[in-house]
C-alpha positions as CSV (number, residue, x, y, z in Angstrom):
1,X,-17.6,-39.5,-24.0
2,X,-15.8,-37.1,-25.8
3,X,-12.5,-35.3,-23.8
4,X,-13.2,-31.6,-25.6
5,X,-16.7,-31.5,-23.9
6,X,-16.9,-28.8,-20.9
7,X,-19.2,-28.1,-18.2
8,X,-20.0,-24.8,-18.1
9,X,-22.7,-22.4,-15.9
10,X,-25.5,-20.7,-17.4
11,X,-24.7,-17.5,-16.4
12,X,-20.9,-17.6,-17.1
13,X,-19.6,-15.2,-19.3
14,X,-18.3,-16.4,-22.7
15,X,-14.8,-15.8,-23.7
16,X,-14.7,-13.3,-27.2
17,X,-12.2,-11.6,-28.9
18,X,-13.2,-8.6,-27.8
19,X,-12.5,-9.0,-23.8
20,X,-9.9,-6.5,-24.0
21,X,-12.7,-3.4,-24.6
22,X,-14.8,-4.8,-21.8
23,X,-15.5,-1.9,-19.2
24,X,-17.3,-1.6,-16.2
25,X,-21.1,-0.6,-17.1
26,X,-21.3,2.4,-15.4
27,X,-19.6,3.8,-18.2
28,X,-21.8,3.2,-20.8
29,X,-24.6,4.3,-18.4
30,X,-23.2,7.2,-17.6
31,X,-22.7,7.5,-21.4
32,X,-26.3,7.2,-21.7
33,X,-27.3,10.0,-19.2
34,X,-25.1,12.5,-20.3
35,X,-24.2,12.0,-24.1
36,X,-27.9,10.7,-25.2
37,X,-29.4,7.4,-26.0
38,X,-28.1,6.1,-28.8
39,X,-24.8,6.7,-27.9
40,X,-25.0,5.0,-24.8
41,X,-27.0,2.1,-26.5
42,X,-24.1,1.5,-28.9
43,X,-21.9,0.9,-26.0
44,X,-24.0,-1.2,-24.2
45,X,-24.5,-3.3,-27.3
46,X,-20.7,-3.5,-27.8
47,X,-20.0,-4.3,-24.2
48,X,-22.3,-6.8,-24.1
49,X,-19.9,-8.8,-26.9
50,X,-17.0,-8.0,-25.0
51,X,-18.0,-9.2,-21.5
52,X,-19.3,-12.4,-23.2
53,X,-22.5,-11.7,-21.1
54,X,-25.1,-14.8,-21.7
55,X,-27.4,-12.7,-21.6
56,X,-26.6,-10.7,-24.7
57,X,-29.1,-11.1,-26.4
58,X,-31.4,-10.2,-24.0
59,X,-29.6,-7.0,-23.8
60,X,-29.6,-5.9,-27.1
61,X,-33.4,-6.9,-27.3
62,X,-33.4,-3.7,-24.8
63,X,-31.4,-2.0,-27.0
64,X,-33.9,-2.2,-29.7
65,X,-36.9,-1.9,-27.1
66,X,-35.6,1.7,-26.1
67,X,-34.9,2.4,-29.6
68,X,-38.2,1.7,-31.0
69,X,-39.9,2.4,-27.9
70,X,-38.5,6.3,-28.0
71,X,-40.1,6.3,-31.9
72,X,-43.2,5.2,-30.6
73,X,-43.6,7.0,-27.7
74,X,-42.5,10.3,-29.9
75,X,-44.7,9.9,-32.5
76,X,-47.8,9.3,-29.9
77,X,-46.5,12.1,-28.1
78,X,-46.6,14.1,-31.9
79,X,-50.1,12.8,-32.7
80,X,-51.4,13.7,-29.4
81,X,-50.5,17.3,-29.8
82,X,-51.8,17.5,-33.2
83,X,-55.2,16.0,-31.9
84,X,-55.2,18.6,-29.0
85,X,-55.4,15.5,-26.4
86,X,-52.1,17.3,-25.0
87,X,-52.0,21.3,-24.8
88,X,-49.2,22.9,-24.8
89,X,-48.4,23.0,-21.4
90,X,-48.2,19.4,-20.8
91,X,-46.3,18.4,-24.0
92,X,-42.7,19.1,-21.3
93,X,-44.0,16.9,-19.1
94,X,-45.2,14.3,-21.6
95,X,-42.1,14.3,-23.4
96,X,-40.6,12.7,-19.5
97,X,-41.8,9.4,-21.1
98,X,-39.2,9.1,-23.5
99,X,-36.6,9.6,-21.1
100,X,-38.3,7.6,-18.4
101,X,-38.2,4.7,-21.2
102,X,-34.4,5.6,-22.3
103,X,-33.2,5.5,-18.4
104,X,-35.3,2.2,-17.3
105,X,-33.8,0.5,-19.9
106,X,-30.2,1.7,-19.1
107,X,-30.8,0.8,-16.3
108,X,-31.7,-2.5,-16.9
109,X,-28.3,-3.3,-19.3
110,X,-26.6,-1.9,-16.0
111,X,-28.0,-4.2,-13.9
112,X,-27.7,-7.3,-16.3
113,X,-24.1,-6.3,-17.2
114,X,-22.8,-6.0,-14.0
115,X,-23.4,-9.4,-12.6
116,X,-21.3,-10.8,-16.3
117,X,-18.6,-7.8,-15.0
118,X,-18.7,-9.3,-11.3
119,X,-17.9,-12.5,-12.4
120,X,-15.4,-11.6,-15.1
121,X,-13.1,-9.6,-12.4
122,X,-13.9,-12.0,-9.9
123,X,-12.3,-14.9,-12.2
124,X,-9.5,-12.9,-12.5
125,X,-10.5,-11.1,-16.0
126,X,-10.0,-7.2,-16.3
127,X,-11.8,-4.4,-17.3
128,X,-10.4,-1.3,-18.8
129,X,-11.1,2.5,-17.6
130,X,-13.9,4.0,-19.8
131,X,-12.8,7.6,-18.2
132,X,-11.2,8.5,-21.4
133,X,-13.7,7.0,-23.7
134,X,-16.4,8.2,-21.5
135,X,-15.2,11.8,-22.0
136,X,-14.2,11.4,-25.5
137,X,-18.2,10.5,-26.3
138,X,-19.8,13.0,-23.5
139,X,-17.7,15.9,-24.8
140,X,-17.0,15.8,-28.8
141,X,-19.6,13.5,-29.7
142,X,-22.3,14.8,-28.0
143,X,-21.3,18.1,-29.4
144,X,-21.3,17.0,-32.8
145,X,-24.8,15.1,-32.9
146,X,-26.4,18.9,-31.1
147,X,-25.1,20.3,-34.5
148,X,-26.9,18.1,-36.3
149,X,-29.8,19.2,-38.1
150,X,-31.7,15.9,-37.3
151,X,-36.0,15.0,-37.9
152,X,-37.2,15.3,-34.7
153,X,-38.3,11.9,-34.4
154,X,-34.6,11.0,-34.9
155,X,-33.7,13.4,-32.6
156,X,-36.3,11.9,-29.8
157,X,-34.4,8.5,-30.2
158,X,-30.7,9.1,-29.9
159,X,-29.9,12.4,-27.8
């Protein structure tokens, strides 16, 4: 038997170097809803790593599932008004998908996150305020990608 061999739980998080920019994931969902997709993805993504969740990679195969997902469902959306299958009127109402999509999967991260962020407080480990980053990304960043000329199909996956 070798002494350096340790039990450990399936669903306990992993210690990284990164534990000091953990945060509570209601940040980076709140991120999400107010300063756009990708922006909120990309802190999902990096919290993941810094929560040592095991199920990160789970979570940043719904990182790329909304990503992609939001392509696809805008480029249907596109093809569908070009082919009249969607007047005018409806194309508001059809564009809801894409952010249906966007908001089930932050969701989901939330929900996957915060049991890793239970267990990390719980076992003593802390989590910094996002306040300030949250306001940093919802204010200035979100400002600077609006002024951003972007293709609309870039546009439909990260604001």
């Amino acid at each position: 038997m070798s002494a350096h061999l340790r039990y450990r739980l399936p669903d306990e998080p992993r210690p990284t170097g990164w534990a000091h920019a953990a945060v509570d994931p209601m940040w980076p969902l709140l991120t999400l809803m107010l300063a756009g997709n990708g922006l909120g993805l990309l802190w999902f993504a990096i919290n993941a790593r810094a929560l040592g969740s095991p199920t990160a990679i789970k979570e940043w195969t719904l990182v790329v599932v909304s990503l992609i997902g939001s392509a696809a469902l805008s480029v249907a959306l596109a093809w569908g008004a070009q082919q009249a299958l969607l007047s005018p009127e409806a194309m508001p109402y059809a564009r809801l998908s894409i952010d249906l999509l966007q908001l089930g999967v932050g969701y989901a991260l939330f929900l996957s996150q915060s049991r890793c962020a239970e267990l990390v407080q719980h076992y003593g480990g802390v989590l910094r305020n996002g306040l300030p980053a949250f306001l940093i990304v919802a204010v200035i960043a979100r400002r600077v990608l609006a002024e951003l000329r972007l293709p609309e199909l870039l546009q439909a996956v990260l604001v």
